[in-house]
C-alpha positions in Angstrom: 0.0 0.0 0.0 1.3 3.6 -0.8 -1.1 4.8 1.8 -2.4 3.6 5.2 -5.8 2.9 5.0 -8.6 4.6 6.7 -9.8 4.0 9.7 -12.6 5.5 12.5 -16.1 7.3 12.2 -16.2 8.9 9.0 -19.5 11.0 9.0 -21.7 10.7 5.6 -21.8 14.1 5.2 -25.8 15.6 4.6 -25.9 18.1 1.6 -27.5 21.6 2.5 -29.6 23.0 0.0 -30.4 27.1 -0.5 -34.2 28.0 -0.9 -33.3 28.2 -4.5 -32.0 24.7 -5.0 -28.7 24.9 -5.2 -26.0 23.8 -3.3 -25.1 25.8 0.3 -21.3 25.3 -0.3 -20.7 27.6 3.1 -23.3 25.7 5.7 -21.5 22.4 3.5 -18.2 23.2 4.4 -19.5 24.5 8.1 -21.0 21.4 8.6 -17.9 19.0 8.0 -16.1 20.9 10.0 -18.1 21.2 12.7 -18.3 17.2 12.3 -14.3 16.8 13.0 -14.4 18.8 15.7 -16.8 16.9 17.3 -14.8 13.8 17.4 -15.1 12.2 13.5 -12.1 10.9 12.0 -13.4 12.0 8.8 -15.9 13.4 6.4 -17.1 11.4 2.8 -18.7 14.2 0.5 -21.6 13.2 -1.7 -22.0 9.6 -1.0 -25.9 8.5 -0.5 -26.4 9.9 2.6 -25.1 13.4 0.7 -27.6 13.2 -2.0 -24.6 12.8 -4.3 -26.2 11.3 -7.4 -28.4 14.1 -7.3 -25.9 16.5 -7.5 -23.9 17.6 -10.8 -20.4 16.8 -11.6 -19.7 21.1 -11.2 -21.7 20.9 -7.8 -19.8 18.3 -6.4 -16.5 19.6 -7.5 -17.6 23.3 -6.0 -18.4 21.1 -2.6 -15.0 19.6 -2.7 -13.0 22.9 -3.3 -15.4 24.8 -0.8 -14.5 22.4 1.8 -10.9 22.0 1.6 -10.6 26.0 1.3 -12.3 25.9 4.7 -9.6 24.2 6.0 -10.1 20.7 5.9 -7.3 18.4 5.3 -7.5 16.5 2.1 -6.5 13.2 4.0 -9.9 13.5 6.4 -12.1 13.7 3.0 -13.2 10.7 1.1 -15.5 11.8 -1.4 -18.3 9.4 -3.1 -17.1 10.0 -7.3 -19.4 7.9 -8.6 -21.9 8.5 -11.2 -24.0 7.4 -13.9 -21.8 7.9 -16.8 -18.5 6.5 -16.5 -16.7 9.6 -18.0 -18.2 11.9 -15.5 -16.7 9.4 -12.3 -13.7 9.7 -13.9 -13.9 13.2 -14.2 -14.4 13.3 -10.5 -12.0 11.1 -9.5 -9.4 12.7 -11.7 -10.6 16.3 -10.1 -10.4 14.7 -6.1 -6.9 13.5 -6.9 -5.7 17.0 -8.1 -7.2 18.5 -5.3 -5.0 15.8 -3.3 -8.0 13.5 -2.0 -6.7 10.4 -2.8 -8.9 8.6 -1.2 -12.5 8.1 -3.4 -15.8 6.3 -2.3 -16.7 4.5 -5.8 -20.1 2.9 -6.2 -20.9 0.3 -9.0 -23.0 1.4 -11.9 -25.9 1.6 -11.0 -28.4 2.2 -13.9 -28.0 -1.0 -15.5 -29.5 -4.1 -13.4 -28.1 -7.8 -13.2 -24.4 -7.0 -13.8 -22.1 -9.7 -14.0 -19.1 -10.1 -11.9 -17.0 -9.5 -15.3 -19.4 -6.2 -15.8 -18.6 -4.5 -12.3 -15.2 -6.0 -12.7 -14.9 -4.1 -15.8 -16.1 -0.9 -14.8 -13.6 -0.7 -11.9 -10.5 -1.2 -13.7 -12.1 0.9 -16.6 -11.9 3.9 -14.1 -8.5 3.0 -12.7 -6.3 2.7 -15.8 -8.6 5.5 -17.2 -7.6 7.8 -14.1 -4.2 6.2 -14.3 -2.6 8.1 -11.1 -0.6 5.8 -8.3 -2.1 7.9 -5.3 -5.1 6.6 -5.9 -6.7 4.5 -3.0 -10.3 3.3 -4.0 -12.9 2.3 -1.1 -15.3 -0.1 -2.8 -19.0 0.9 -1.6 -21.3 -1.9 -2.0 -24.6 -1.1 -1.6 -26.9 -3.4 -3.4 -30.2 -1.9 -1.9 -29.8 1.7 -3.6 -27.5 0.4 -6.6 -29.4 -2.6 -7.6 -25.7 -4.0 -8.2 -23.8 -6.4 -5.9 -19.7 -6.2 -5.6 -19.0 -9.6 -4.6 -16.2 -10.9 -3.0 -15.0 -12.9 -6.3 -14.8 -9.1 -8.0 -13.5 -7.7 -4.7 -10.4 -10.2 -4.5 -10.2 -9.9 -8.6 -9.5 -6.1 -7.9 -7.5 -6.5 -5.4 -5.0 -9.1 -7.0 -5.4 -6.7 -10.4 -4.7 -3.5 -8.1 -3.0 -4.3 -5.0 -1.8 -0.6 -4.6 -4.7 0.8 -5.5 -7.7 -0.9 -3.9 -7.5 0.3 -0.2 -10.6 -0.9 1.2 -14.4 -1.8 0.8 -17.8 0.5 2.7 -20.4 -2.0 2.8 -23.9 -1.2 3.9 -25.7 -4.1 3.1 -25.2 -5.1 6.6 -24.6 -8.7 6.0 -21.5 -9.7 8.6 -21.0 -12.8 6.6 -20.0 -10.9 3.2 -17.8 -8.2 5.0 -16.2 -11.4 6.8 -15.6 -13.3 3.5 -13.9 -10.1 2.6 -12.1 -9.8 5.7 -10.7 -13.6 5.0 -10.2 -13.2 1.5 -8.1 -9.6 1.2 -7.4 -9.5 4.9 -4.8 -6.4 4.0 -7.3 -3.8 3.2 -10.0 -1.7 5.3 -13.4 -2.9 5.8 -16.0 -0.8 6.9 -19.6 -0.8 7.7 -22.7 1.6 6.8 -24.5 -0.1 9.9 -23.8 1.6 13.0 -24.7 -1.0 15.4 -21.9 -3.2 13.6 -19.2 -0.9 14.7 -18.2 -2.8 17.5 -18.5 -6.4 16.8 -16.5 -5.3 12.9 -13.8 -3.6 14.7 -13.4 -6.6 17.4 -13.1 -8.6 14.2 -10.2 -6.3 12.3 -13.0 -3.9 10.6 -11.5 -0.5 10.0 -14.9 1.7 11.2 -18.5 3.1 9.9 -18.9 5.2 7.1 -22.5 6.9 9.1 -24.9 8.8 8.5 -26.0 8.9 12.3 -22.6 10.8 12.5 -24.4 13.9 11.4 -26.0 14.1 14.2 -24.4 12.3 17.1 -21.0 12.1 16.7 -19.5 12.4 19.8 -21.7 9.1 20.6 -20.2 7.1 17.2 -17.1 8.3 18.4 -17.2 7.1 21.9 -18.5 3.8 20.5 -15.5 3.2 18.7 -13.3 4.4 21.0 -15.0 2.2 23.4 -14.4 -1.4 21.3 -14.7 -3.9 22.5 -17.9 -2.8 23.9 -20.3 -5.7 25.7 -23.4 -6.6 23.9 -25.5 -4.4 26.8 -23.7 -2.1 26.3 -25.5 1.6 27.0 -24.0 3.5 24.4 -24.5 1.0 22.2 -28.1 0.2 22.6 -28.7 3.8 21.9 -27.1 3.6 18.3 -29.1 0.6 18.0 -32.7 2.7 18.9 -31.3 5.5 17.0 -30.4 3.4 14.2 -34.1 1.8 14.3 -35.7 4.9 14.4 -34.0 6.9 11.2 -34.3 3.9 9.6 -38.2 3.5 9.8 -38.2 6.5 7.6 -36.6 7.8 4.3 -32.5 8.1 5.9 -31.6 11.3 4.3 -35.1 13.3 5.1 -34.8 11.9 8.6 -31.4 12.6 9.2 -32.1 16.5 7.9 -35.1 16.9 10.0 -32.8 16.0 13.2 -30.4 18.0 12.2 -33.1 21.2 11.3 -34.0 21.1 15.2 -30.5 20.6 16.5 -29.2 23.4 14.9 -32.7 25.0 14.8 -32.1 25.7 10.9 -35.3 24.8 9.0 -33.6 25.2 6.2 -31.4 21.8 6.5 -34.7 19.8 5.8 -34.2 21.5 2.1 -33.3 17.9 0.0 -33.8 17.5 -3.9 -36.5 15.9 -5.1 -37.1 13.1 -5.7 -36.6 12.9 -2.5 -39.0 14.7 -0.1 -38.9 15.9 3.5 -40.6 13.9 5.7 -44.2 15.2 7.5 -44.9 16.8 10.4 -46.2 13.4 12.6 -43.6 11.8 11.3 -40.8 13.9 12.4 -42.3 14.1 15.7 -41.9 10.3 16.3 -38.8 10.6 14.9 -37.2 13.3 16.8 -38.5 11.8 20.4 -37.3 8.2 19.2 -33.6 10.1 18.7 -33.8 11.9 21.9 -35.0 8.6 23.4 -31.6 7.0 22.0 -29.4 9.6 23.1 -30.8 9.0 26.9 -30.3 5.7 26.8 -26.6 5.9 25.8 -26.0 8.6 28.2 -25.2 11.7 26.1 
């Protein structure tokens, strides 16, 4: 490896949204930051939690250079690159290299339905050799659910014998702890990270590197002291709360849900702003919601 791979609470950084549509690049950049002072290792820009398909090629690029001018060190952001056409996630890649994040979040192509492993195999080392630059350390995110595509651990171990300096480390948030052990087994030198919060302890306790989170957003200090925590006992306090947290967001759309907590943490309507398709959530719903989160924190003690 020409880099040591990541490791810790990397929040999934929410996209804010001005009353006109477009992309807040000052509350953005606010935000992330605010997140690593609160105790994340990192931040991932535009990934799913970040509305990133929903966001242009320029927009994500202005969200990049916005947040690194406010100060953030390349090496705590791993932005999501992916996209729908292949020549605009290597366009994004290329950009985040140049901007020195070598570290990228790369999805699978997700438009196209029942892939092959030689498809998704394929696309990968189509955006490698296209990018074609040795800093480049590319975190696998498998996310079947949203993508409708499944990186399997055949294609996973293909990459990594194809691109042993390159493939740094897979973001899974499938939740299944028998594929991220398979992977553990199989390419047991690079990171393996969960979307699932709950998993954080029991993935770490196992070699896991951490949890790429969405809950981050919101409770950081708590994902923090989770992992800082490992190994934690199954009764855990803290980690029942990420558990009930985790249960409640999850009962609704993640993104609107996670933006309404924030709206009333920071008492900022305007963060429940989201690009349709996607839709805030309503008024009895976000009730439920916000006294199930306050609930959670209790429980854990924060």
């Amino acid at each position: 490896m020409t880099n040591q791979p990541l490791r810790g609470i990397f929040a999934a950084v929410l996209t804010p949204i001005l009353e006109n549509g477009t992309l807040d690049l000052a509350s953005l950049s606010a935000h992330a930051k605010g997140l690593l002072e609160r105790g994340c290792h990192g931040v991932s820009l535009f990934g799913t939690t970040g509305e990133g398909p929903g966001f242009t090629t320029e927009e994500r690029m202005q969200g990049l250079e916005a947040a690194l001018s406010a100060g953030i060190s390349a090496d705590k952001i791993l932005p999501a690159t992916g996209c729908v056409a292949l020549p605009d996630t290597i366009k994004l890649t290329k950009h985040a290299l140049e901007h020195g994040c070598n570290n990228i979040l790369l999805m699978p192509p997700f438009f196209f339905k029942s892939l092959t492993d030689d498809q998704v195999f394929a696309f990968f080392s189509k955006v490698i050799t296209e990018v074609n630059d040795s800093a480049l350390q590319v975190y696998l995110y498998n996310f079947p659910a949203v993508t409708g595509v499944l990186i399997s651990p055949n294609v996973i171990a293909r990459l990594v014998e194809a691109f042993p300096t390159t493939i740094a480390g897979v973001k899974d948030s499938s939740g299944e702890w028998d594929y991220m052990m398979e992977i553990r087994n199989r390419c047991p030198d690079i990171a393996v990270f969960t979307g699932w919060e709950a998993l954080v302890p029991k993935l770490l306790a196992a070699g896991g590197a951490g949890n790429i989170s969405g809950v981050a957003n919101v409770a950081p200090e708590l994902l923090r002291d989770l992992f800082d925590r490992v190994p934690a006992a199954t009764d855990d306090k803290v980690l029942n709360g990420v558990e009930h947290i985790v249960a409640a967001v999850t009962s609704s759309p993640v993104t609107p849900a996670l933006k309404a907590i924030l709206a009333d943490q920071t008492q900022q309507a305007e963060w429940e702003a989201i690009r349709v398709p996607n839709l805030p959530i309503d008024d009895e719903e976000k009730k439920k919601l916000l006294s199930a989160f306050a609930h959670g924190k209790s429980m854990a003690g924060f």
